[in-house]
C-alpha positions, 0 to 999 in steps of 0.5 A, spaced: 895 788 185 888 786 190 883 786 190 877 789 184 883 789 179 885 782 182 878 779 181 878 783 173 884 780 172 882 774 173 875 774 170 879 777 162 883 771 163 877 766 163 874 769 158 880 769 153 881 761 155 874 760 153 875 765 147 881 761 145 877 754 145 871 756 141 876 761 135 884 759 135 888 765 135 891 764 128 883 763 125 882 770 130 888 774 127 885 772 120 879 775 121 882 782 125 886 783 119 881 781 114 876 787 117 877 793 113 881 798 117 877 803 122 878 810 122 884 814 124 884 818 131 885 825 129 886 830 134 884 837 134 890 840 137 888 844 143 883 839 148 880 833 145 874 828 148 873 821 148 866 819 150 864 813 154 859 807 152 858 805 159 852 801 161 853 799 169 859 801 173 861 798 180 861 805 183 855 808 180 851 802 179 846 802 172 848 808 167 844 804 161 840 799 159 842 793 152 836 795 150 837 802 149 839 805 142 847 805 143 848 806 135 844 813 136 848 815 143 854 813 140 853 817 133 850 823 137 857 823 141 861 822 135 857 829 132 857 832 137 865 833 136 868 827 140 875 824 137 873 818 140 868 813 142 870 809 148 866 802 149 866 798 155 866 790 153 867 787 160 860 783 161 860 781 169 861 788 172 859 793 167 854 789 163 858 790 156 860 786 150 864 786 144 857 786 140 856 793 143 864 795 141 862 792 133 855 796 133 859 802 136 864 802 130 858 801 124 856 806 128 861 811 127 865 809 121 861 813 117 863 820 121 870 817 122 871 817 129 873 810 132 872 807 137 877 803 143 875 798 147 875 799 154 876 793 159 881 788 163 885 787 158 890 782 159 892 778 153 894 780 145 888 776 143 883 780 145 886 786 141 885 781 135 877 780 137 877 789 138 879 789 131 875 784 128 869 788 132 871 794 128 876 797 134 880 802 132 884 802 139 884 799 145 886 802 153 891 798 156 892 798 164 900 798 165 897 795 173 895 789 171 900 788 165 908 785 167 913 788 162 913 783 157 905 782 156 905 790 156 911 790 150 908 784 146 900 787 147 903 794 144 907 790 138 900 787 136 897 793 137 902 796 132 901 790 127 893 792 127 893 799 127 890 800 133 891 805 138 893 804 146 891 809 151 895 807 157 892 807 163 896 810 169 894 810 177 902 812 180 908 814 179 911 807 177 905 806 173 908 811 168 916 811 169 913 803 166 909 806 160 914 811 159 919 805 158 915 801 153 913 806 149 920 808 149 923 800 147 917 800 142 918 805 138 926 803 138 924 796 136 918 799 131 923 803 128 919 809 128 912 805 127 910 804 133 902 805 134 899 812 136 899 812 145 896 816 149 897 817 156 892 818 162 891 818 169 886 815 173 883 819 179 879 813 181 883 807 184 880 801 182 882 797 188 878 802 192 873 805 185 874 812 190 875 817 186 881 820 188 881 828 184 887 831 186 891 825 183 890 828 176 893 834 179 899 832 183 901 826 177 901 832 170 907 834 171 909 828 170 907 825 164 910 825 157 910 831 154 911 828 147 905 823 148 897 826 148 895 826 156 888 824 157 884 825 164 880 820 166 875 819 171 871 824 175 869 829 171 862 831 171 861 838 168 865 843 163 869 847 168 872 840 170 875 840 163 878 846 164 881 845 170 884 838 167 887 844 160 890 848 166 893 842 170 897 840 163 892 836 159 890 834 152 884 830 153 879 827 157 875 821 158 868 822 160 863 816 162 858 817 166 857 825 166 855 823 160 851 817 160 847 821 165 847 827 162 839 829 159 842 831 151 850 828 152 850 831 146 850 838 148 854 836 153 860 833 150 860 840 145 859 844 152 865 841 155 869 841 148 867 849 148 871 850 155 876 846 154 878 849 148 877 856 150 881 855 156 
């Protein structure tokens, strides 16, 4: 790695070591268990949407603001028919916060749609604070995690119900996915934590989208795993091109953060997805 996802990496880890100062790992494992579960992810079969909270991004500058109501957004995507709720909780880059994941999931718990948290995750421990908060799954980028962290952070995610989309930019990114699936759920026993797969055409080293990834790296995704398309769609057509290339779902951020009626968004591209 280099650069943007050498800097976030870095950044996670002083947050956890400063976490860990404050709350032990053992006190903060209690905790994530003691929270009642959160809601199951549950997909419609044909085309699927997780709808993104995204306060900032380095590439598109300010999408929102704290001070917004986030508990309506997010209840409006839920609504409107999205599996899931994606909640950026990186704070230096794209101004979120584990208190905006745990007022998305008090949001959400009523329509059972969860939420997953989205960030620079490099540590099992902050698996245990999306719990805590209410998550019911988390994004893991393979990049930024060796084979052992990626084995452990799938065990814990196992051990608190959570679900793990597992974020892919290139083909050694999911030959590795594929292997820790594949030695988690011999380990598990079969009980291995729900997985999607996805693909994200934009880089994080450069933040350039980079369309024609999504296309050129379908095929070579697991076909016994939902695949997720990540980053660069902007309008409901892009989602049916995403089914016609080979994918399940897509996740959707700042289309949706800009949109007048995210709402109606979400339904329009649900809409075409699922009829194409």
């Amino acid at each position: 790695m280099s650069g943007f996802l050498d800097q976030m990496a870095e950044g996670s880890r002083a947050r956890v070591e400063a976490a860990r100062a404050l709350e032990p790992e053992a006190a903060l494992a209690a905790r994530a268990h003691a929270t009642p579960r959160p809601p199951a992810l549950n997909l419609d079969g044909r085309f699927d949407l997780i709808a993104e909270l995204k306060l900032r991004s380095p590439a598109l500058g300010t999408l929102g603001s704290s001070t917004d109501d986030l508990a309506a957004r997010v209840r409006a995507y839920g609504e409107a028919g999205a599996a899931a709720v994606s909640v950026l909780t990186e704070p230096s880059r794209f101004d979120g916060s584990l208190e905006h994941l745990k007022a998305a999931a008090a949001a959400l718990a009523p329509l059972g749609v969860p939420v997953m948290r989205k960030d620079f995750l490099v540590d099992r421990y902050q698996l245990f604070e999306a719990r805590a908060a209410g998550a019911g799954g988390a994004l893991l980028i393979v990049r930024m995690l060796d084979d052992q962290t990626l084995a452990g952070m799938l065990d814990c995610a196992r051990e608190l119900g959570l679900f793990v989309l597992l974020e892919a930019f290139d083909v050694e990114d999911i030959e590795r996915a594929q292997a820790a699936v594949a030695s988690s759920a011999r380990q598990a026993a079969g009980q291995q934590p729900a997985v999607l797969v996805g693909i994200n055409s934009r880089d994080l080293q450069t933040l350039k989208v980079v369309p024609e990834r999504l296309a050129q790296l379908a095929p070579l995704l697991p076909r016994a795993l939902p695949r997720v398309a990540e980053s660069g769609l902007e309008s409901p057509a892009d989602c049916a091109r995403m089914v016609a290339a080979g994918y399940d779902m897509a996740l959707v951020g700042g289309a949706l953060m800009s949109a007048p009626d995210p709402a109606a968004m979400v339904r329009a591209m649900l809409a075409v997805g699922r009829s194409a």
